[in-house]
OpenMM code with the backbone's topology and positions (N, CA, C; nanometers):
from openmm import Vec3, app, unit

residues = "UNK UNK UNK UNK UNK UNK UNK UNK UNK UNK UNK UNK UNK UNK UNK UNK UNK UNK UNK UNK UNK UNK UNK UNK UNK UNK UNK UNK UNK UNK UNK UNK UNK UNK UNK UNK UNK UNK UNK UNK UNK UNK UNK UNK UNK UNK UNK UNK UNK UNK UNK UNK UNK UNK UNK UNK UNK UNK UNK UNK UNK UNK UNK UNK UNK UNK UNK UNK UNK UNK UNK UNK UNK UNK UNK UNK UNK UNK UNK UNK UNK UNK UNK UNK UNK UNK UNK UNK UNK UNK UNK UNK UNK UNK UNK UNK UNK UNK UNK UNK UNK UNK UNK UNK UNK UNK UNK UNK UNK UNK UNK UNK UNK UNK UNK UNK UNK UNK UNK UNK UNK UNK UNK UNK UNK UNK UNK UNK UNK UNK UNK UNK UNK UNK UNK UNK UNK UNK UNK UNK UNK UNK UNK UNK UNK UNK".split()
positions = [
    Vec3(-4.7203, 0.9332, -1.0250),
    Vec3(-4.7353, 0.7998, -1.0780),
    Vec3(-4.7978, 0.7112, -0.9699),
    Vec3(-4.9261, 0.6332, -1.0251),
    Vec3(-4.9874, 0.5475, -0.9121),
    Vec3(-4.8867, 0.4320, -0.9133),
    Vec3(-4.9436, 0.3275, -0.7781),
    Vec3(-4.8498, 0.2440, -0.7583),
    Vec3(-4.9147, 0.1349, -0.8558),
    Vec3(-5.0164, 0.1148, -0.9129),
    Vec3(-4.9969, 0.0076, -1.0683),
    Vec3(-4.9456, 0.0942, -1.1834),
    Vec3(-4.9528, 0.2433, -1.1793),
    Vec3(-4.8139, 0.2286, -1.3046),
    Vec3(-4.6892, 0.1964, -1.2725),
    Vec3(-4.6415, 0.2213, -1.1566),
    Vec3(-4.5564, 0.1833, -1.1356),
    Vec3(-4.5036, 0.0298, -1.1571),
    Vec3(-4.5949, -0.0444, -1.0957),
    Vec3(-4.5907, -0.2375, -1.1411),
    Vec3(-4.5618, -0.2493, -1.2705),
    Vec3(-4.6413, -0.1946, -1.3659),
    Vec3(-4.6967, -0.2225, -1.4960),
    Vec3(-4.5230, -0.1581, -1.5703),
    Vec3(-4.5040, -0.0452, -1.5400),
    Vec3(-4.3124, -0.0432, -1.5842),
    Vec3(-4.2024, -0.0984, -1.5553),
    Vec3(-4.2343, -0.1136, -1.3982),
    Vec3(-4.1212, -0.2389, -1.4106),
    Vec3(-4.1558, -0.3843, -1.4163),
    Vec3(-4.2447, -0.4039, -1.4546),
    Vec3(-4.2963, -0.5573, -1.5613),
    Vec3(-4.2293, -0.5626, -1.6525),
    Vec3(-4.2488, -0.3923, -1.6671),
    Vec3(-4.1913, -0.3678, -1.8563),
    Vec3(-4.0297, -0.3525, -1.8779),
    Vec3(-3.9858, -0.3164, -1.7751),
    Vec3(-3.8435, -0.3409, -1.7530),
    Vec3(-3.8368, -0.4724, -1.7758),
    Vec3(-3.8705, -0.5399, -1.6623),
    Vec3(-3.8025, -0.6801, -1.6026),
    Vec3(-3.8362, -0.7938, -1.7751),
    Vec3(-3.9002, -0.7732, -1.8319),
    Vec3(-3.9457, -0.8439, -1.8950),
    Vec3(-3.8425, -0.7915, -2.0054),
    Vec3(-3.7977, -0.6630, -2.0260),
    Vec3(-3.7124, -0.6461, -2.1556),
    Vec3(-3.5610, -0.6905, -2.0969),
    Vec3(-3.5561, -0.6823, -1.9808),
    Vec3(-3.4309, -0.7758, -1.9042),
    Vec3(-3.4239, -0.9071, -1.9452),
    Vec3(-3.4885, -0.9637, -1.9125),
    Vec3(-3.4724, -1.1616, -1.9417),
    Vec3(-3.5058, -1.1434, -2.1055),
    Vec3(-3.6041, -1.0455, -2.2004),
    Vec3(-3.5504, -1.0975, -2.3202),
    Vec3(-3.4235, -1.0524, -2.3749),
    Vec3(-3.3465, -0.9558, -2.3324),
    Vec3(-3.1945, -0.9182, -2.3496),
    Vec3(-3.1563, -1.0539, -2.3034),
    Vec3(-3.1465, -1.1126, -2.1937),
    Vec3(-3.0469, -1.2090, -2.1576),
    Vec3(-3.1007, -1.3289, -2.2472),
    Vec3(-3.2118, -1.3682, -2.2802),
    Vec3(-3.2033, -1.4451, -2.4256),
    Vec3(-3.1524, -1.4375, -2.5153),
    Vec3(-3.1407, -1.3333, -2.5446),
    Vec3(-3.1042, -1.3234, -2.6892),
    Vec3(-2.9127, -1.3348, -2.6875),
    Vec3(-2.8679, -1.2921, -2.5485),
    Vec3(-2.7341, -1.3012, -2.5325),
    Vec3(-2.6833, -1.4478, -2.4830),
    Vec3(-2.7852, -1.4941, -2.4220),
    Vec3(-2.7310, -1.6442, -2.4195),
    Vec3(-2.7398, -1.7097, -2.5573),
    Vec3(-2.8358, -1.6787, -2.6587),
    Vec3(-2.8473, -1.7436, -2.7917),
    Vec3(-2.6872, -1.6990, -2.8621),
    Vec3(-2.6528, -1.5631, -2.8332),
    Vec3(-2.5115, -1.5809, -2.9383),
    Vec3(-2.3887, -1.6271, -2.8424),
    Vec3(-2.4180, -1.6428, -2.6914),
    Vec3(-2.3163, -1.7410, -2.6721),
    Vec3(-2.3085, -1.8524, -2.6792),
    Vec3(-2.4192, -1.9244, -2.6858),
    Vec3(-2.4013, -2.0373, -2.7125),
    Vec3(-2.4099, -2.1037, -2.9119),
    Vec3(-2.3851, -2.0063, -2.9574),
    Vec3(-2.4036, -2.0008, -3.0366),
    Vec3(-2.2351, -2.0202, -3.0967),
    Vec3(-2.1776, -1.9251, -3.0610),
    Vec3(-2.0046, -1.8960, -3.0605),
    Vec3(-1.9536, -2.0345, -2.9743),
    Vec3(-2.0361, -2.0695, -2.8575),
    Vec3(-1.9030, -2.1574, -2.7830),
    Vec3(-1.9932, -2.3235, -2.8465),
    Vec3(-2.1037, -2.3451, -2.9314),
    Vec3(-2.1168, -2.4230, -2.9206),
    Vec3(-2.1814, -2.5179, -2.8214),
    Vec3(-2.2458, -2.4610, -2.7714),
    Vec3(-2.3547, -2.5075, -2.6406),
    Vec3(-2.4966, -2.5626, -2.6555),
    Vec3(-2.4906, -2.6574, -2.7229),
    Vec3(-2.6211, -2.7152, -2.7668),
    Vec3(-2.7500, -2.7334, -2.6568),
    Vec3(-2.7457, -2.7600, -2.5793),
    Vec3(-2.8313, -2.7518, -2.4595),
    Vec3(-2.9329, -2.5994, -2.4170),
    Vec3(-2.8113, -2.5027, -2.4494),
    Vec3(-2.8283, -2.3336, -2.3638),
    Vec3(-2.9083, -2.2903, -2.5551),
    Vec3(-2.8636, -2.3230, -2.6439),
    Vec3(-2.8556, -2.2998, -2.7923),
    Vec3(-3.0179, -2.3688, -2.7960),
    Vec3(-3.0432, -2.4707, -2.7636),
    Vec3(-3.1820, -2.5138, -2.8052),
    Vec3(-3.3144, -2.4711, -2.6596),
    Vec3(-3.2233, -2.3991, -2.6431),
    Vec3(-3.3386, -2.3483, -2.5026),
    Vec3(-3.3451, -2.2283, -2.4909),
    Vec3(-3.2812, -2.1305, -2.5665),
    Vec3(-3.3663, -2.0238, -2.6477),
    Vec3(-3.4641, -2.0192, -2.7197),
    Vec3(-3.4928, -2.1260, -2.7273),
    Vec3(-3.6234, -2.1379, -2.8609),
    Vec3(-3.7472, -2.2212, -2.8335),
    Vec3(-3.8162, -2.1826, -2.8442),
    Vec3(-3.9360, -2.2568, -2.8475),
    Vec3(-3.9605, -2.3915, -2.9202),
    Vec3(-4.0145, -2.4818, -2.8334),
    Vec3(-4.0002, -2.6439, -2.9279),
    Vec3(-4.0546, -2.6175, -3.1078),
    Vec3(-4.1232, -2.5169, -3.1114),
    Vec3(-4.1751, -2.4755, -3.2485),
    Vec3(-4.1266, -2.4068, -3.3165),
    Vec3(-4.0333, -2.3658, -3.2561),
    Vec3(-3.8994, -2.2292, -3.3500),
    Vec3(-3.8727, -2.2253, -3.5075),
    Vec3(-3.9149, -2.1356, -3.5602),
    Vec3(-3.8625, -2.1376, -3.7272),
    Vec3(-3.7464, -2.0243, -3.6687),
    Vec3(-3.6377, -2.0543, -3.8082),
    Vec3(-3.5026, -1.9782, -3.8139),
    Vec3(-3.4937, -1.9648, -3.9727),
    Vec3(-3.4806, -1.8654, -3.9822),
    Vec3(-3.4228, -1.8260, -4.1546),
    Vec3(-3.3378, -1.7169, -4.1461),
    Vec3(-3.2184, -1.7739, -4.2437),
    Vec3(-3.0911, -1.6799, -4.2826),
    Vec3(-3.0854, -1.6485, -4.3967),
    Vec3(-3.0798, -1.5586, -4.4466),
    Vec3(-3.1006, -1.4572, -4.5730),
    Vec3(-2.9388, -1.3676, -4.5868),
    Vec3(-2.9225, -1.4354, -4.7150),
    Vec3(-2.7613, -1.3828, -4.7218),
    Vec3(-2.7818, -1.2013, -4.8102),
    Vec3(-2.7087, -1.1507, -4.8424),
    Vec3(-2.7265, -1.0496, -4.8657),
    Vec3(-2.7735, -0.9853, -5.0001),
    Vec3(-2.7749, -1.1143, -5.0767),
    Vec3(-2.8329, -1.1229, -5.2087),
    Vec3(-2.9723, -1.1212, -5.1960),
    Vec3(-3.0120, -1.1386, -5.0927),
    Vec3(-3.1575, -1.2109, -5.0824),
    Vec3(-3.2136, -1.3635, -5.0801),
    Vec3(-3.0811, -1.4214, -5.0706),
    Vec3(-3.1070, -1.5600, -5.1079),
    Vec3(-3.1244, -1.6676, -4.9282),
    Vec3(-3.2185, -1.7537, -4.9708),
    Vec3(-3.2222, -1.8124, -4.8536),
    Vec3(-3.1293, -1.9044, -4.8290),
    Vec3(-3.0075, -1.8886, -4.6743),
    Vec3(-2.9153, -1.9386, -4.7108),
    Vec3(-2.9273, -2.0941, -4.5845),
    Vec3(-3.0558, -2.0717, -4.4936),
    Vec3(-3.0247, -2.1642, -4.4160),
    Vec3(-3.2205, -2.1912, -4.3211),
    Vec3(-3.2935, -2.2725, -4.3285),
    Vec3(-3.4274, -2.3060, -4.2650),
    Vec3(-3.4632, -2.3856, -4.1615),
    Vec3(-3.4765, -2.3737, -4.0660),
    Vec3(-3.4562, -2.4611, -3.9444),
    Vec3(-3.6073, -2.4303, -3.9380),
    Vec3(-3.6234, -2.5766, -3.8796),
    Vec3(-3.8326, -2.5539, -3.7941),
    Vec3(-3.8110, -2.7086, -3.7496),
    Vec3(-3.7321, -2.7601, -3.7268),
    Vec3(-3.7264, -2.8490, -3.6789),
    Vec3(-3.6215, -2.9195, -3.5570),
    Vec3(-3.6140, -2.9610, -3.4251),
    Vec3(-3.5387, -2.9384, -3.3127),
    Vec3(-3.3771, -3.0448, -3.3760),
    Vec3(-3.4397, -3.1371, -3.4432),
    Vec3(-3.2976, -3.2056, -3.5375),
    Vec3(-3.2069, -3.0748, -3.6142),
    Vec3(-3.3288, -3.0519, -3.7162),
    Vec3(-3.2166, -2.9641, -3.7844),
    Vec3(-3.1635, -2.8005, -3.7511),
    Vec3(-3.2224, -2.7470, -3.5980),
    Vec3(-3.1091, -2.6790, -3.4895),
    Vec3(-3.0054, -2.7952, -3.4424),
    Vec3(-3.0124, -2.8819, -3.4082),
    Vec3(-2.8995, -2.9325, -3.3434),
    Vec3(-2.7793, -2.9407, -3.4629),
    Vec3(-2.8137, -3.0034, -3.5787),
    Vec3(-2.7099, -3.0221, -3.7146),
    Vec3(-2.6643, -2.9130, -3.7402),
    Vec3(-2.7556, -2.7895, -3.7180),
    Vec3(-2.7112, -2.6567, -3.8016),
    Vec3(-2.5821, -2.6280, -3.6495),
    Vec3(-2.6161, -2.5800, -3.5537),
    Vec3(-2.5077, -2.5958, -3.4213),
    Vec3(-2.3879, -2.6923, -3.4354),
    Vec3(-2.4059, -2.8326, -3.4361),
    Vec3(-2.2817, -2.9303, -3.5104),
    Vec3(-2.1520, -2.8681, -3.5927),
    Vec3(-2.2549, -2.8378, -3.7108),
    Vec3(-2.1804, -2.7844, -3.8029),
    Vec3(-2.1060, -2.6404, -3.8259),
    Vec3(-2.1533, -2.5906, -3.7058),
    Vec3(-2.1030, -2.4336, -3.7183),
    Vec3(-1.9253, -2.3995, -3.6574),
    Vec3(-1.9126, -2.4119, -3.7813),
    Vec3(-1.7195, -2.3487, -3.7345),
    Vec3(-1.7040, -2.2884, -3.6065),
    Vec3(-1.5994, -2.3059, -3.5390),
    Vec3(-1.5271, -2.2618, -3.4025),
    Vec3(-1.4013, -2.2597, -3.3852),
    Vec3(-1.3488, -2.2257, -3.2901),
    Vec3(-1.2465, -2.2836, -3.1933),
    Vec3(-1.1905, -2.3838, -3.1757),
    Vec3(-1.0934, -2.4135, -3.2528),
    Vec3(-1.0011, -2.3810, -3.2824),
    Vec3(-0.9510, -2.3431, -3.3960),
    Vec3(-1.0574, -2.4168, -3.5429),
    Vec3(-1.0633, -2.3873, -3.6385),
    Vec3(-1.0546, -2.2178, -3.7148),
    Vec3(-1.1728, -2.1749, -3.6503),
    Vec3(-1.1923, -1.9979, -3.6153),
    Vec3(-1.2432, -1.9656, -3.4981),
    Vec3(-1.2358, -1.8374, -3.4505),
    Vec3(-1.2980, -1.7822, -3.3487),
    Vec3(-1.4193, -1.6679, -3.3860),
    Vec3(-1.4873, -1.7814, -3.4212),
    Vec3(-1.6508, -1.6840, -3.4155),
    Vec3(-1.6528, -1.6101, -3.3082),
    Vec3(-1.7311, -1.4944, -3.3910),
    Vec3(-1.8124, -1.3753, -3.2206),
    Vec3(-1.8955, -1.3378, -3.2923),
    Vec3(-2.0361, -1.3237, -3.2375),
    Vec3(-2.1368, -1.2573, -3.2424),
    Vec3(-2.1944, -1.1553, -3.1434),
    Vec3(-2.1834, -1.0260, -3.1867),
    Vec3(-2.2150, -0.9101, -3.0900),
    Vec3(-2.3563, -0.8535, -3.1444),
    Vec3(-2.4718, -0.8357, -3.0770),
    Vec3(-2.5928, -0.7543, -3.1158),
    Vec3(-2.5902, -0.6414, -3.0497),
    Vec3(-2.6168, -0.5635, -3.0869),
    Vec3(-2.6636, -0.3615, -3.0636),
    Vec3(-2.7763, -0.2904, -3.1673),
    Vec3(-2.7990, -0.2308, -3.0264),
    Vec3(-2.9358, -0.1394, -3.1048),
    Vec3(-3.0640, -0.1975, -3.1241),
    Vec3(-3.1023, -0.2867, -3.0243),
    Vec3(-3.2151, -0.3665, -3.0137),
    Vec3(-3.2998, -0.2836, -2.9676),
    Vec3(-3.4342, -0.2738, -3.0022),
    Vec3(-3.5597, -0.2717, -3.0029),
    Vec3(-3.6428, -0.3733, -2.9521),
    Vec3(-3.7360, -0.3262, -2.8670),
    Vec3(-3.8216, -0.4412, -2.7873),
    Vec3(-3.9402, -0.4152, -2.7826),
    Vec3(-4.0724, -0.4712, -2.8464),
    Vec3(-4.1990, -0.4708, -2.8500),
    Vec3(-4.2505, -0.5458, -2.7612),
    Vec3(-4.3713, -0.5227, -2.6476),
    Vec3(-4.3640, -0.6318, -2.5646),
    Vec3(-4.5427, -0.6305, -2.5458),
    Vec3(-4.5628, -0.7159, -2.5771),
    Vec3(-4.7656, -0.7263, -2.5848),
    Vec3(-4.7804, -0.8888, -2.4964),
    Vec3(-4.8376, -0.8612, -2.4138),
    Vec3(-4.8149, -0.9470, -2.3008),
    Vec3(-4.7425, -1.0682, -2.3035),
    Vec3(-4.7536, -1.1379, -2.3325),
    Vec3(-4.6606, -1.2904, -2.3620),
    Vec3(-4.5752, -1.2969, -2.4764),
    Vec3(-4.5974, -1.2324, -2.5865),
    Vec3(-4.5102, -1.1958, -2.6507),
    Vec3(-4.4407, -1.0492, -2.6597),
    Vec3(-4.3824, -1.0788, -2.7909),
    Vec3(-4.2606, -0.9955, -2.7998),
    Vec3(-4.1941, -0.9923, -2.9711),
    Vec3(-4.1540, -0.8776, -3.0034),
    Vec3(-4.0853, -0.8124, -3.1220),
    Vec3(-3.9262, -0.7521, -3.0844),
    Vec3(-3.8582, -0.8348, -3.1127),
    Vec3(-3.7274, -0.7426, -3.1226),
    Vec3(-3.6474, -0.6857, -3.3033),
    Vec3(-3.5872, -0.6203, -3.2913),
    Vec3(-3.4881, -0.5973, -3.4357),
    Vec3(-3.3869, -0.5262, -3.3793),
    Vec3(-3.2806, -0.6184, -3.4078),
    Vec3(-3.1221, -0.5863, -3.3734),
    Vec3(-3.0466, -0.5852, -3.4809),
    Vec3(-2.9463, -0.5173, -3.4686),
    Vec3(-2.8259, -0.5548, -3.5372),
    Vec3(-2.7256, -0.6177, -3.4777),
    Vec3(-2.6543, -0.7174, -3.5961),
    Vec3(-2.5824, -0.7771, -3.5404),
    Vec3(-2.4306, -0.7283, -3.5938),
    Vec3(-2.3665, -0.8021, -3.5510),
    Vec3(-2.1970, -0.7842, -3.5897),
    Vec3(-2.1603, -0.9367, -3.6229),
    Vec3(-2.0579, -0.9968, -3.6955),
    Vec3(-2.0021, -1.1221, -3.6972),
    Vec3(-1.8578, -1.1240, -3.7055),
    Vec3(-1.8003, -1.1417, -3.5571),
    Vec3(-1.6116, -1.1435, -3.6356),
    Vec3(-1.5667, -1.2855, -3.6002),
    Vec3(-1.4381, -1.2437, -3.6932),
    Vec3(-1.3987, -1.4078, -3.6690),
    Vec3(-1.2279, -1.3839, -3.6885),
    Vec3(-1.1883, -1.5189, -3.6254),
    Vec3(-0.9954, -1.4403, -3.6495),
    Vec3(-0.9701, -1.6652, -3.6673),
    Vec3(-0.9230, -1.6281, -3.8047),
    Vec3(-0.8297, -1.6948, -3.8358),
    Vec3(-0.7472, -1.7473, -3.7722),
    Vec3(-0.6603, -1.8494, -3.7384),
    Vec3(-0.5733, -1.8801, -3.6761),
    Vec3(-0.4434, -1.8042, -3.7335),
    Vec3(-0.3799, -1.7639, -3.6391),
    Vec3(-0.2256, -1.6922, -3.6634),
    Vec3(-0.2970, -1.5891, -3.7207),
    Vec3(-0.4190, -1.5171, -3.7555),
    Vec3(-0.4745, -1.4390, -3.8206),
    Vec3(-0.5314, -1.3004, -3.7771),
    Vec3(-0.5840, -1.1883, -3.8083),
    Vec3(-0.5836, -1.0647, -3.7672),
    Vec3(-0.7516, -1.0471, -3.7636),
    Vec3(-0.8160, -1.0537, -3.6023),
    Vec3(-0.9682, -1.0081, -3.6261),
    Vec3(-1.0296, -0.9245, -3.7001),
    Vec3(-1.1642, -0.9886, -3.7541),
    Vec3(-1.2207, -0.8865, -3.8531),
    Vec3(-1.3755, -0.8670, -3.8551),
    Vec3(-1.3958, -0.7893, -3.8879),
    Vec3(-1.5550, -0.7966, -3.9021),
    Vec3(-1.5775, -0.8691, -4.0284),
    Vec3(-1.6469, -0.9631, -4.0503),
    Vec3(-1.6917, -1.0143, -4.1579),
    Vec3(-1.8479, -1.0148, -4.2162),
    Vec3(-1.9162, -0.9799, -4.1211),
    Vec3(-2.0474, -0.9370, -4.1725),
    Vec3(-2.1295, -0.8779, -4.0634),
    Vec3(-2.2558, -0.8446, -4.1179),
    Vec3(-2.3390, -0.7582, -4.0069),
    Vec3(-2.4891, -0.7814, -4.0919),
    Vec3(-2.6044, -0.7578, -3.9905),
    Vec3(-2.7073, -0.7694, -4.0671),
    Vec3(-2.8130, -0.7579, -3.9544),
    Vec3(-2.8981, -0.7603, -3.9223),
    Vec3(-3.0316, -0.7575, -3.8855),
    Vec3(-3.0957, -0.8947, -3.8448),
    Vec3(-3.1439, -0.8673, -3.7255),
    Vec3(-3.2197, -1.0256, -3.6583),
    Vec3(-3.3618, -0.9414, -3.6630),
    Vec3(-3.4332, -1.0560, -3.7322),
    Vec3(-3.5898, -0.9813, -3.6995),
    Vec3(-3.6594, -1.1351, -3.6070),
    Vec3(-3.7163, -1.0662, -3.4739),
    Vec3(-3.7791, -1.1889, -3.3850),
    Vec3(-3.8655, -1.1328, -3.3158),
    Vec3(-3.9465, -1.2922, -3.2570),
    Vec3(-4.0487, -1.2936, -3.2123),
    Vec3(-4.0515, -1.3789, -3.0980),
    Vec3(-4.0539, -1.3325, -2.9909),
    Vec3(-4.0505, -1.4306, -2.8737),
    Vec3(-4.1963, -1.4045, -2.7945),
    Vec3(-4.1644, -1.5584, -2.7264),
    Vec3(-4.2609, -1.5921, -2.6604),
    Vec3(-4.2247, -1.6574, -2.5061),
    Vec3(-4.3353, -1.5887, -2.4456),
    Vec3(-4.3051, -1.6408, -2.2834),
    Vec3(-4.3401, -1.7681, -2.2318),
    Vec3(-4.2990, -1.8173, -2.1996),
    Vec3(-4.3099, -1.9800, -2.1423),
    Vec3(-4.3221, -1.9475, -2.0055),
    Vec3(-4.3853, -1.9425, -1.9648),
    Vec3(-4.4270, -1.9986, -1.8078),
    Vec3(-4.3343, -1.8379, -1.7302),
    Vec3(-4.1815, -1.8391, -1.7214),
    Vec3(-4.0965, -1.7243, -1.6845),
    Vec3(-4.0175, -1.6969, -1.7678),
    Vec3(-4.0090, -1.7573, -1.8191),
    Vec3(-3.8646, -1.7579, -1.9462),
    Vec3(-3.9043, -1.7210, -2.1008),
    Vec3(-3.8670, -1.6255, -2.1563),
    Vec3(-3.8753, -1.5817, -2.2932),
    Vec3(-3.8278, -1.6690, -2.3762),
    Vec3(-3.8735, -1.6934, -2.4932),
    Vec3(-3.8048, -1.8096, -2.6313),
    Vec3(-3.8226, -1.7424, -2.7348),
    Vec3(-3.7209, -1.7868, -2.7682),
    Vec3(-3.7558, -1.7272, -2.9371),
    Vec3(-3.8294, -1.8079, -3.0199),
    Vec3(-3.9390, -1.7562, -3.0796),
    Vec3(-3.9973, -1.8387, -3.1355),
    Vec3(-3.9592, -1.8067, -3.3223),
    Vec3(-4.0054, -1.7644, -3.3556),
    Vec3(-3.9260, -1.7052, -3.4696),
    Vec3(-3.7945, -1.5910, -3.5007),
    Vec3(-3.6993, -1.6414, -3.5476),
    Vec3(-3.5804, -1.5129, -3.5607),
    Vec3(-3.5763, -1.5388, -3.7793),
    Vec3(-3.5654, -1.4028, -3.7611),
    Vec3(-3.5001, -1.3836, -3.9223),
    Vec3(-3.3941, -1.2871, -3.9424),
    Vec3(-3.3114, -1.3572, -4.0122),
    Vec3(-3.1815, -1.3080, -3.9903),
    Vec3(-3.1308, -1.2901, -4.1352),
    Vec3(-3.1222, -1.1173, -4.0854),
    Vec3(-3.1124, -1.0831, -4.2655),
    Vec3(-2.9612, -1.0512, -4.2727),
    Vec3(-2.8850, -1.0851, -4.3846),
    Vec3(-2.7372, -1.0359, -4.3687),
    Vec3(-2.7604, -0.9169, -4.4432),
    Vec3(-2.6857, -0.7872, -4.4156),
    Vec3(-2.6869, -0.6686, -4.5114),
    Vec3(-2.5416, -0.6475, -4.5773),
    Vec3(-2.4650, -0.7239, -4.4738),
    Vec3(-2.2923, -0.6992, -4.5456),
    Vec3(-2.2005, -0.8575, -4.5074),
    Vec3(-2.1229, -0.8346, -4.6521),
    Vec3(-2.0503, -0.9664, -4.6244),
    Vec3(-1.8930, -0.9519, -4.6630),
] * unit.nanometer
topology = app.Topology()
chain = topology.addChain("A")
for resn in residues:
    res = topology.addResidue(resn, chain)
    for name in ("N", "CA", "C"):
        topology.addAtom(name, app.Element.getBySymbol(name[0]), res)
C-alpha cells in the first residue's frame, strides 16, 4: 500500500468517525433535550421527515423554528425516559458528502414503569461537511414497528 492510499483510508476512517459522533450526539440530544447540540447537527437548511408505519407523514421540519418546537415538545424526564439507540449503520462517503441508513431502536419507561422497546425503524440521511464538522442535512425517518 502506497503512502496516499494510505491518507486516502484513513480520511475514510476519520471522516466515518465524526459522522458516527453526529449522528450520536443528534440522539443525545435528542433524549436529554439539548437544543443547542440538537440544532447543530444539522445544517441551517435541514429537512426532517417522520413516517409512521402506516406510511403516513407524521412530522416535517425545514425550518430552524420548527426544529426548535418539534425539540420543546418532545416528552422526557421526568414525564418518560426516552432512549434512542442506532445500529447497523452504513456510511457512503463522496467527498463532502455523505449517505448513511441505520436502524434505530426507541425505549421508553414510564414512571414506576417497566422499560420497553416501543418502536424501531430506519433513518435514511444525508450529510454534509461544513468546513470540519459533518451535518445532517436531510434525515428520513421511517418507523417499521410500533
Amino acid at each position: 500500500m502506497t503512502a496516499a492510499e494510505t491518507d486516502v483510508g484513513l480520511r475514510a476512517i476519520l471522516d466515518e468517525r465524526e459522522i458516527m459522533r453526529t449522528l450520536h450526539r443528534y440522539l443525545r440530544a435528542l433524549d436529554d433535550g439539548l437544543e443547542d447540540e440538537w440544532l447543530d447537527v444539522f445544517t441551517d437548511d435541514a429537512a426532517y421527515d417522520t413516517y409512521l408505519a402506516d406510511g403516513s407523514l407524521y412530522v416535517r421540519l425545514t425550518t430552524r423554528q420548527e426544529f426548535v418546537d418539534f425539540l420543546a415538545g418532545y416528552p422526557r424526564t421526568p414525564v418518560v425516559a426516552p432512549k434512542h439507540v442506532m445500529v447497523d449503520p452504513f456510511i457512503d462517503i463522496d467527498g463532502d458528502d455523505a449517505h448513511v441508513e441505520a436502524t434505530w431502536l426507541f425505549f421508553n419507561q414510564q414512571p414506576g414503569g417497566t422499560p420497553a422497546v416501543l418502536a424501531w425503524g430506519r433513518y435514511r440521511d444525508r450529510l454534509r461537511r461544513e468546513g470540519s464538522t459533518w451535518r445532517i442535512a436531510e434525515r428520513v425517518c421511517l418507523t417499521e414497528a410500533v
